[in-house]
N, C-alpha and C positions, 0 to 999 in steps of 0.2 A: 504494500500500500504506500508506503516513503516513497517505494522507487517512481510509482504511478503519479503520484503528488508532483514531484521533483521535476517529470518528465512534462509534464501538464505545465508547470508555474517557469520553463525555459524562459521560455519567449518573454514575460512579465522579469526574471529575472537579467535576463540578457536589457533589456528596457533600461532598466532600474540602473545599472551598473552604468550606463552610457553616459545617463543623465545624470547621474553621480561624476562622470568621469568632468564630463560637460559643466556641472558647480565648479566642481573643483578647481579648472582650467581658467573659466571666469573668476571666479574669488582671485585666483593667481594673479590677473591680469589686471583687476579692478580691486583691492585690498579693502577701498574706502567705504563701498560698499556696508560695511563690519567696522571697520575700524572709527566710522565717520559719529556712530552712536555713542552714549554716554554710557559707563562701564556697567549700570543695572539694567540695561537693555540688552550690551554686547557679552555680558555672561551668558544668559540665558539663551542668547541665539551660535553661539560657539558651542554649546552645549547640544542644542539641537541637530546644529552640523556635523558635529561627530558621531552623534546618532544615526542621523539619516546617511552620510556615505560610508561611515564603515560598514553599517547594516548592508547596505546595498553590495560593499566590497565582499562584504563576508560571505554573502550569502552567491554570488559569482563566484567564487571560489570555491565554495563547497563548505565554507567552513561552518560548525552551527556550535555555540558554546554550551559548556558541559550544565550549569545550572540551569534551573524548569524558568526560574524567571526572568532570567539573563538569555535565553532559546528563545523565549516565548516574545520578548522584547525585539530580538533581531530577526525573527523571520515574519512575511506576512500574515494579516495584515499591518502588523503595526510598524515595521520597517517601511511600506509602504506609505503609510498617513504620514509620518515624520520625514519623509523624501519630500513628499509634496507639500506638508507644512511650510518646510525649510526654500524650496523653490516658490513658492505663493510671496514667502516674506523677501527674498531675494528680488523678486518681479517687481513688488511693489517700491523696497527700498530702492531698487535703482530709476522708478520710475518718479521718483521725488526727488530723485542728486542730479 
């Protein structure tokens, strides 16, 4: 049943990983983005960020972590809502700079 899951959530996982790649490469090139907010805003959204692409790395790689709710946190859906959170507030912040 994993492997059927696995096989099925590719394409979604392949997705994710892109647009993971795609933040990331923008942040790189745009820093202000992040760095332009005042430090009780830019914790919480650095916070997020790590969430949402390593989740998305992780989970392209195969990797899935050994704890139920540290598992349950990086793979869909919740790795998912937190990709998109993270890209919603990205869209937005850059559309205000």
């Amino acid at each position: 049943m994993e492997t059927e899951t696995r096989r099925r959530l590719s394409g979604v996982t392949l997705g994710a990983m892109l647009l993971a790649a795609a933040l990331a490469l923008w942040l790189l090139l745009q820093p202000q983005l992040i760095s332009g907010l005042p430090m009780t805003l830019r914790l919480p959204l650095i916070g997020l960020g790590v969430w949402a692409l390593g989740a998305a790395f992780m989970a392209a790689m195969g990797l899935e972590a050994r704890r139920y709710w540290l598992r349950r946190m990086t793979m869909p859906p919740w790795s998912l809502v937190a990709l998109g959170a993270f890209t919603l507030v990205l869209l937005m912040r850059a559309a205000m700079v």
